[in-house]
N, C-alpha and C positions, 0 to 999 in steps of 0.2 A: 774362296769358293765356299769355303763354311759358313763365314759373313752371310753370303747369299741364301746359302740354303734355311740359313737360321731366317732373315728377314721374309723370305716367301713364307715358311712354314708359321711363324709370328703372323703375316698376312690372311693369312688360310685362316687362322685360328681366331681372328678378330675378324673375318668376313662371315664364318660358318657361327660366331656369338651372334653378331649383329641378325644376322638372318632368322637364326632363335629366337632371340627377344623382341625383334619386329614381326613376328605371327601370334597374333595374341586370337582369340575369339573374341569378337564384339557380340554381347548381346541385344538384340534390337528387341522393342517392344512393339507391335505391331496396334497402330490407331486404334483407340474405340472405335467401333462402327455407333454411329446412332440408334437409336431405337426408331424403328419405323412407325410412325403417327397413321394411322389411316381413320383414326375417327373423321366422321362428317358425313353429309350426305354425298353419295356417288351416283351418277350416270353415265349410261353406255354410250361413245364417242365413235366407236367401233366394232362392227361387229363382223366374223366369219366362220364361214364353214365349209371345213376338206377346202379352206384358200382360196375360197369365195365370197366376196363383198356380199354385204345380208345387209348392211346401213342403208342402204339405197332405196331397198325393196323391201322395207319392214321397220314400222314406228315404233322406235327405241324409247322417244319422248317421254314415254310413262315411266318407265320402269328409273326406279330409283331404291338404291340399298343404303341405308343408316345405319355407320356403324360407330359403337360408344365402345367404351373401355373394354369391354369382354360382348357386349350383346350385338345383334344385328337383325335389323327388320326390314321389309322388303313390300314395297304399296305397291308393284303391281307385277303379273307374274308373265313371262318370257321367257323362251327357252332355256333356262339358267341351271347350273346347276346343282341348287337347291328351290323347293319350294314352300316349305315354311321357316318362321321368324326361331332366333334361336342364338347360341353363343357360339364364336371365331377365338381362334385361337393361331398362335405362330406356330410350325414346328421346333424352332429355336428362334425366339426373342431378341438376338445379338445377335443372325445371323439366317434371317427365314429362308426357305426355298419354296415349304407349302404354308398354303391357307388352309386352317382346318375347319371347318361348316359344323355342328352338332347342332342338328335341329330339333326343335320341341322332342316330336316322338323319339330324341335319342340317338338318332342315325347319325354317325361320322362321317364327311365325303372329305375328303382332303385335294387340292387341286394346287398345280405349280404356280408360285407367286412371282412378279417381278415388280419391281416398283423405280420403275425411270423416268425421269426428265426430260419432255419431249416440249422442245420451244418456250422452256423456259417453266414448264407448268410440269407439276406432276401425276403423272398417270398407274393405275392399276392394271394388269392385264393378267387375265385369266385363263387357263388351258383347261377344260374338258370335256367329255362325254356324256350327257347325261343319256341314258337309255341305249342308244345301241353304239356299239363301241366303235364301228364304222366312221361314224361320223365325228368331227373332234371340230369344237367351238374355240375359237379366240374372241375375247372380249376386251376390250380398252375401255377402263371407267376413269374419270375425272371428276372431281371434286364440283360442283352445284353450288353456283354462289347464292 
């Protein structure tokens, strides 16, 4: 009965090691994300307001935004929400949520970014208000070959 109690307690004592030394912390490094490219020229593919189709019933066709390493210019002007040319900026670089607008005179408009892949191509879409806060724009730009 000793035997016994001696090889269970031996047991115990090599199952409660073993259980120790197999929890370790793994540290994981989580992926670079890329840095988001948006230079190029853009057009609007889609457009809404308060979740109403505006593409339909209003020529987007002009309106085009070029944008370079820090600047951005704008040939033609549409409900948008900037209206002059000026510098863009991420709010984090590695990890954007807004697009920040500082246009000529200075003014910072900042607007939600999303940058997804829709049938293979990549798109811009843009959230905001310009002038009365009622109303709230979504925009879908695409790259202009």
């Amino acid at each position: 009965m000793n035997s016994m109690r001696r090889l269970i307690k031996i047991n115990y004592a090599l199952l409660l090691g073993c259980m120790l030394f197999s929890c370790r912390t793994e540290h994981l490094t989580p992926p670079n994300e890329p840095v988001k490219n948006i230079t190029g020229t853009w057009g609007i593919i889609d457009a809404t307001r308060n979740g109403t189709d505006l593409t339909s019933s209003f020529d987007f066709s002009g309106f085009h935004i070029v944008f370079t390493d820090s600047t951005y210019t704008i040939d033609s002007l549409v409900p948008f929400i900037i209206s002059h040319n000026g510098k863009w900026a991420f709010d984090n670089p590695q990890y954007p949520f807004d697009l920040i607008f500082t246009q000529t005179d200075s003014s910072s408009i900042a607007t939600p970014f999303q940058f997804p892949v829709a049938n293979g191509v990549r798109n811009i879409i843009l959230t905001f208000s310009p002038g009365c806060p009622s109303n709230s724009y979504v925009y879908t730009l695409q790259k202009v070959n």
